[in-house]
C-alpha positions as CSV (number, residue, x, y, z in Angstrom):
1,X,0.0,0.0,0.0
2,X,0.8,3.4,-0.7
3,X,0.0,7.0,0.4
4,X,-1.0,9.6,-2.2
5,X,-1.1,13.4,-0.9
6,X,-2.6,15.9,-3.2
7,X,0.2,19.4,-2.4
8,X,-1.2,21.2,-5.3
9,X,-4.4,22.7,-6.8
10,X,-6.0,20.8,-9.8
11,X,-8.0,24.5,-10.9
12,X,-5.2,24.9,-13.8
13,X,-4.6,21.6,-15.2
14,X,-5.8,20.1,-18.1
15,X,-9.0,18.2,-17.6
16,X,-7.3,14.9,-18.3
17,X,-5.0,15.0,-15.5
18,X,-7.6,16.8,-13.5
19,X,-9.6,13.2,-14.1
20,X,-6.6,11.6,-13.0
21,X,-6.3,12.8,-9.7
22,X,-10.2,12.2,-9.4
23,X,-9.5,8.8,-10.6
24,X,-7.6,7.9,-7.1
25,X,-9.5,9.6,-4.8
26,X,-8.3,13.4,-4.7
27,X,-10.8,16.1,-4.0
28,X,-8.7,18.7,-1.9
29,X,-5.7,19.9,-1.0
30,X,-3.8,18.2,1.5
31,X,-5.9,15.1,1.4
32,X,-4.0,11.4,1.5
33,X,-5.3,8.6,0.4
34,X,-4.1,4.9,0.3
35,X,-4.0,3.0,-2.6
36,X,-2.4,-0.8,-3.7
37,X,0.7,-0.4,-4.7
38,X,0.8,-1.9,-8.5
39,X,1.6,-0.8,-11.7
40,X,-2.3,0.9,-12.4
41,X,-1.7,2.8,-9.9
42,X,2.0,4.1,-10.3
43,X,1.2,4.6,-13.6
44,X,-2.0,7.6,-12.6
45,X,0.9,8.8,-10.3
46,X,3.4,9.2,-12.6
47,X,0.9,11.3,-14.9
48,X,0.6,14.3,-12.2
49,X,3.7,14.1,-10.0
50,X,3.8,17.7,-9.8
51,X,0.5,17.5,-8.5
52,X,1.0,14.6,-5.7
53,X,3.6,13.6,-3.2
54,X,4.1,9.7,-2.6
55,X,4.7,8.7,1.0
56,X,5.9,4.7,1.2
């Protein structure tokens, strides 16, 4: 398992990555989720990492 932390706003990215963040569970700033660690999921975090932070 991993922890996902949204640090930054999704108001000015592109709706696609915007949907990307939704697509793990990230509403609001600051908020951490935990998700399996596996490729599906690297793979959404790898599309925004300015967006996230990744806490093992």
């Amino acid at each position: 398992m991993i922890k996902i932390k949204l640090v930054r706003s999704t108001n000015s990215v592109p709706a696609k990555l915007r949907k990307v963040a939704e697509g793990l569970g990230l509403r609001k700033i600051d908020q951490v989720v935990t998700r399996p660690d596996n490729d599906a999921i690297r793979g959404m975090v790898a599309k925004i990492p300015h967006l996230v932070e990744v806490q093992q």
